[in-house]
C-alpha positions in Angstrom: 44.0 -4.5 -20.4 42.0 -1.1 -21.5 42.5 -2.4 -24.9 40.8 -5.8 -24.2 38.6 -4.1 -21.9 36.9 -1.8 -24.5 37.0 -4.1 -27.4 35.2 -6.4 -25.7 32.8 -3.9 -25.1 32.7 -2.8 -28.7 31.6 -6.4 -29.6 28.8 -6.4 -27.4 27.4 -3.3 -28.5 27.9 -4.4 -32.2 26.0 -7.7 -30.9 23.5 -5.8 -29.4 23.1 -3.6 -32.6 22.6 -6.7 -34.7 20.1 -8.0 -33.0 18.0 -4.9 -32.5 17.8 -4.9 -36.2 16.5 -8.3 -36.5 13.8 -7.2 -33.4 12.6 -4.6 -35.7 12.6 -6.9 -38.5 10.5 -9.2 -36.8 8.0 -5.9 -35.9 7.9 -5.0 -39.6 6.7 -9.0 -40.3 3.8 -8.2 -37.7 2.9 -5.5 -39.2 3.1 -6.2 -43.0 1.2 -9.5 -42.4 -1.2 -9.4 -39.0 -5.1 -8.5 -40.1 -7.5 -6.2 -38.1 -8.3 -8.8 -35.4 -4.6 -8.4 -33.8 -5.2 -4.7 -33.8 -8.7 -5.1 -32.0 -7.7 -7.5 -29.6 -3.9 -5.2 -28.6 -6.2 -2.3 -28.5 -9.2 -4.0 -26.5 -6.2 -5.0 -24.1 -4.7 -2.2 -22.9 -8.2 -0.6 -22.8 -8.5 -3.0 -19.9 -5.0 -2.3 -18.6 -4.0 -5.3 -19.8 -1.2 -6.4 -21.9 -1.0 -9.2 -25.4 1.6 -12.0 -25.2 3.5 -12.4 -28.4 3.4 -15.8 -27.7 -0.8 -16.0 -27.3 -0.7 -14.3 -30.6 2.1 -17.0 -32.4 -0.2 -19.8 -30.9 -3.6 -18.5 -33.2 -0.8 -17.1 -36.1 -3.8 -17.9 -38.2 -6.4 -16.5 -36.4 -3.9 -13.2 -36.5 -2.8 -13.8 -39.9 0.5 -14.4 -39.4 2.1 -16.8 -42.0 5.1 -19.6 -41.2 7.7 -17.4 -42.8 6.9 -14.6 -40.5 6.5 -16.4 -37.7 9.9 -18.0 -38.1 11.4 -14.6 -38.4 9.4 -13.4 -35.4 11.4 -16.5 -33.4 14.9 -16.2 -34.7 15.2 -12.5 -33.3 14.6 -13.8 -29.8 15.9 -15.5 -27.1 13.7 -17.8 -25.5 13.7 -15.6 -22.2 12.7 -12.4 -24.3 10.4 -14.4 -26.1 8.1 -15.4 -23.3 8.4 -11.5 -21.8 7.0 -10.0 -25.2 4.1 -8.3 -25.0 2.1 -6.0 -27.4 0.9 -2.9 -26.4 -1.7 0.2 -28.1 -0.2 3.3 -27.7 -2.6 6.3 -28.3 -2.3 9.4 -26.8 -3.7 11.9 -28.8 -7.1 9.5 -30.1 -6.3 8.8 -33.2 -8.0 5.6 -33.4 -10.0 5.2 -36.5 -8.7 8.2 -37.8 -5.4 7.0 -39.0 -3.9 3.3 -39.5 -1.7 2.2 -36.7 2.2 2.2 -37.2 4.4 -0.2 -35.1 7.8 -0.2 -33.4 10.0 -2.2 -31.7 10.8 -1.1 -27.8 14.0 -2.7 -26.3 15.1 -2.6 -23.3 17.3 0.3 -22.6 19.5 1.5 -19.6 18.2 5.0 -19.9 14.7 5.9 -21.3 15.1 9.7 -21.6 18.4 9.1 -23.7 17.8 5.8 -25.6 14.2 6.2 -27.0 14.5 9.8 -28.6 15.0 8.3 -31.6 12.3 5.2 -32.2 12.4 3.7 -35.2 8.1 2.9 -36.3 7.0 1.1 -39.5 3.3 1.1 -41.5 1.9 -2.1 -43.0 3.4 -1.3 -46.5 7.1 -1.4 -44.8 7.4 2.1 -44.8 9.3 3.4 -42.3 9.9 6.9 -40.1 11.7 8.2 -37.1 9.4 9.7 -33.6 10.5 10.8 -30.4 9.6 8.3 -27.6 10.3 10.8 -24.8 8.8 14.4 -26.2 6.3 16.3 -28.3 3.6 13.6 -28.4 1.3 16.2 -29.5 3.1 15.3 -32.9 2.1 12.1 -33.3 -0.7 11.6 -36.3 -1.4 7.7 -36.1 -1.4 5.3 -33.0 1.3 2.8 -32.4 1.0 -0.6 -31.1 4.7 -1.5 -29.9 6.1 -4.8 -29.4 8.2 -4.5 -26.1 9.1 -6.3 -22.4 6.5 -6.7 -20.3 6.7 -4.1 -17.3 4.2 -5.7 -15.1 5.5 -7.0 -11.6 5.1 -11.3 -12.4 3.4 -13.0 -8.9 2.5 -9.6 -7.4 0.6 -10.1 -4.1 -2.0 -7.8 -3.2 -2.6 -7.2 0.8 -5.8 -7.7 1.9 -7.7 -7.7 5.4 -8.2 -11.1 5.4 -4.5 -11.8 5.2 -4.0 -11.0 8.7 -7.3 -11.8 10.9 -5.4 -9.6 13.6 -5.1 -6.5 12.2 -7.4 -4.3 13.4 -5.6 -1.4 12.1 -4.2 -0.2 8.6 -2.3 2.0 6.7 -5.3 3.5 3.8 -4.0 4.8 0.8 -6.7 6.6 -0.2 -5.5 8.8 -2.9 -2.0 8.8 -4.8 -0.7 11.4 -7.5 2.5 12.1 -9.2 3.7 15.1 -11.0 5.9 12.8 -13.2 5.9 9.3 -13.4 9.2 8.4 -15.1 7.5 6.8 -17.7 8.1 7.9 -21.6 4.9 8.6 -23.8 5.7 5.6 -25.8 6.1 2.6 -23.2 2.4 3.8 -22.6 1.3 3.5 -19.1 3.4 3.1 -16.0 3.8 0.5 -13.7 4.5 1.7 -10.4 4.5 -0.1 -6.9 5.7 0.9 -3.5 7.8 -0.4 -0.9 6.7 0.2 3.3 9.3 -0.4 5.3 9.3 -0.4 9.0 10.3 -1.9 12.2 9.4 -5.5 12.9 8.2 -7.3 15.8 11.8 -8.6 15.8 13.5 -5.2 15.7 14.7 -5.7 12.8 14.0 -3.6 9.7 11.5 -5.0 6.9 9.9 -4.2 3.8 6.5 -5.0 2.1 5.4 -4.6 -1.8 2.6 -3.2 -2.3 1.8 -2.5 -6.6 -0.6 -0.4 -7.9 -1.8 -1.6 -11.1 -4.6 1.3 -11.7 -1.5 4.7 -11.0 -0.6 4.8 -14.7 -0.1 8.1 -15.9 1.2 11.9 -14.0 -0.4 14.6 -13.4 -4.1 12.5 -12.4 -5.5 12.1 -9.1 -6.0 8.3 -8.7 -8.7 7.2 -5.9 -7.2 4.2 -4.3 -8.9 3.7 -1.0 -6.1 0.8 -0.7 -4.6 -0.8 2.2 -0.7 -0.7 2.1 0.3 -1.6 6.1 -0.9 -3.8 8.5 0.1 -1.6 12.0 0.0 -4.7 14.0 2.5 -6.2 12.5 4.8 -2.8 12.4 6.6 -2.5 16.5 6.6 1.3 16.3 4.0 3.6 15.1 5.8 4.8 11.9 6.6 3.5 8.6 7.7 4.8 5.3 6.7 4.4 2.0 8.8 4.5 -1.5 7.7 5.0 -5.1 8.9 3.2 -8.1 8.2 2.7 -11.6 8.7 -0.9 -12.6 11.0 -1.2 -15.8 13.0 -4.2 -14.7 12.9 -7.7 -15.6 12.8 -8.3 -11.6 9.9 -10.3 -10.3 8.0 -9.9 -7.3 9.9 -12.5 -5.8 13.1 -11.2 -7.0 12.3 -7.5 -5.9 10.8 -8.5 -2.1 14.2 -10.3 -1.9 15.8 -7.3 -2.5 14.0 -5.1 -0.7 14.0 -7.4 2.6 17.5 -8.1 2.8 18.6 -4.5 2.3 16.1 -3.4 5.1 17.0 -6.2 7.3 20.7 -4.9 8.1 18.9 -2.0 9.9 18.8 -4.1 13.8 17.0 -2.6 16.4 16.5 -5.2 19.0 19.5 -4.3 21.3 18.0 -1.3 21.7 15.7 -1.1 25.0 12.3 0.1 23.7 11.7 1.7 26.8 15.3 4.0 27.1 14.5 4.9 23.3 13.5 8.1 22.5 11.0 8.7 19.8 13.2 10.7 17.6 15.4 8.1 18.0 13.4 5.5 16.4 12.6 8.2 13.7 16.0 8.4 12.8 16.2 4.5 12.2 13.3 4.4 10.7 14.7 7.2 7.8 17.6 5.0 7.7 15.4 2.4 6.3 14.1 4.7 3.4 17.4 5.5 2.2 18.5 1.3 2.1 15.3 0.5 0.4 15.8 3.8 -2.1 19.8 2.3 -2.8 18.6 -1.4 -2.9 18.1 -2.3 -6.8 21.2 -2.8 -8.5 21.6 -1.4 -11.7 22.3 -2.7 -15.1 24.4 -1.8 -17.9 22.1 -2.7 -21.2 18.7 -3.7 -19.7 16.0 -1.1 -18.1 16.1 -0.1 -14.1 12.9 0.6 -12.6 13.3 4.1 -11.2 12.7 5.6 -8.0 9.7 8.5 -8.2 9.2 9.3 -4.2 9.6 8.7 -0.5 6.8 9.1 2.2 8.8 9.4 5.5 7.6 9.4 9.0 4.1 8.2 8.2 2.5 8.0 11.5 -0.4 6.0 12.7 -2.3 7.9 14.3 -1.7 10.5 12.0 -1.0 9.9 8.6 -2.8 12.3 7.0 -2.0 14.0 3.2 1.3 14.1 2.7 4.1 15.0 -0.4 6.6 13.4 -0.7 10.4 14.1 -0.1 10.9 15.7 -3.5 7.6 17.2 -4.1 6.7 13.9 -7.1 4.6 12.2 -5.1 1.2 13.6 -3.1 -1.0 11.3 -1.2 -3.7 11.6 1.0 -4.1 8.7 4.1 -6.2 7.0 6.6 -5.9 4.5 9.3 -9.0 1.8 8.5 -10.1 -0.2 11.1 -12.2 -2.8 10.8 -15.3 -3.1 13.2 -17.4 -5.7 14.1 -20.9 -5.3 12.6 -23.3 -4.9 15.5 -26.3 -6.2 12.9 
């Protein structure tokens, strides 16, 4: 049974192997054919934090430059699925733009980031090709690179806003964020990180919201958010928590809420008499919530997992305050934001 076991395995990865070779053959047909406008429009869009569908760019292939032979090849080393999650990227760390013609790579998804993109495989216009590390010594790198990779960003992402709930008269303000490392290698470019505030509901049961932060891309900077994560009315204690992760996933919002929810839910409070309950009581349940959401995404053998950065725990309404987080990644300074009535 080993036997079969590990030979089946050995075909996959031979599969896999294949097929990452056609991937990069299909880069190498970008690059060899696709004129300055590509460039310009990749680079104008992830200026504006944005990414470049590989299909928006197969749909104007002449516009791009892109001829039916390359295009073809482009296709075959796809699945439909992959196809539509393409997107192309400007990676430029150390400004050289204009100062040296871009080279290109091919970014698969990978299981572990650290381990599986040392080596990267990049390729100029004239086919020539040469080896950097993804993960270290980007000072290194002499020419920008526009990649051709999954698209990281959450798909149907809701953002919370006052006028979602009329109630709420109170909320959580996140009005600063800032991590000391944001899981993220040099080459995938910026991150993509969201959080997850769990708490008790009205029902006594646990929940979870998903809250994504589309401007926190890189470590080490101070973003100003002044963004509202929790609604307090809706929360039946006065405490929440709030966890950090870097979305590397194919999961979509829908997918990851569903996850989140239903490993918060088996936390049940509702037997429990509110008024015989002592505060570090609920505290305790409350951690217990951080931990299900933290253990919630299941994790796959040949395709990325987003990865946990930080916990918040015991945020506090009255007092919420700056806070770090559990393991020192994550800083945060926060409000609670109440709306008034204008007397005008």
């Amino acid at each position: 049974m080993k036997k079969i076991t590990v030979g089946i395995m050995l075909a996959a990865l031979s599969v896999a192997c294949g097929r990452h070779t056609e991937q990069k053959s299909a880069v190498q047909s970008i690059a060899s054919t696709a004129n300055d406008k590509l460039i310009a429009d990749v680079d104008a869009a992830t200026r504006a934090n944005d990414e470049l569908k590989l299909s928006e760019v197969i749909a104007k292939k002449d516009y791009y430059g892109l001829s039916d032979k390359e295009v073809k090849i482009i296709r075959e080393a796809f699945t439909a699925e992959e196809y539509n999650r393409l997107v192309l990227k400007f990676v430029d760390p150390n400004n050289k733009r204009g100062l040296a013609s871009p080279q290109w790579a091919f970014i698969p998804d990978v299981s572990d980031d650290s381990g599986e993109l040392k080596e990267v495989e990049v390729v100029d216009k004239q086919g020539r090709k040469d080896l950097v590390d993804g993960t270290d010594n980007v000072e290194a790198l002499a020419f920008p690179l526009i990649t051709l990779g999954f698209s990281e960003k959450i798909e149907g992402a809701i953002k919370l806003r006052l006028a979602d709930d009329p109630a709420a008269d109170g909320g959580l303000m996140l009005n600063s964020l800032e991590f000391s490392d944001d899981h993220e290698p040099w080459i995938k470019g910026g991150a993509e990180v969201y959080g997850v505030v769990s708490f008790i509901g009205k029902d006594g049961k646990g929940t979870s919201e998903l809250v994504e932060f589309p401007s926190v891309d890189y470590d080490g900077e101070r973003y100003d958010l002044r963004q509202i994560v929790h609604f307090w009315p809706k929360n039946r204690y006065q405490i929440a928590n709030i966890a950090f992760f870097e979305h590397d996933s194919g999961h979509n919002y829908a997918d990851l809420t569903k996850i989140f929810i239903t490993a918060a839910t088996s936390i049940v409070t509702s037997i429990i008499d509110p008024t015989q309950t002592t505060t570090i009581a609920i505290a305790g349940i409350v951690g217990q919530l951080a931990g299900k959401i933290v253990d919630a995404l299941p994790a796959g053998t040949f395709t990325d997992d987003d990865d946990y950065m930080d916990t918040i725990n015991t945020i506090e309404k009255y007092a919420p305050g700056v806070r770090s987080g559990v393991s020192g990644n994550a800083r945060v300074e926060m409000s609670l934001y109440q709306v008034k009535i204008n007397d005008e």
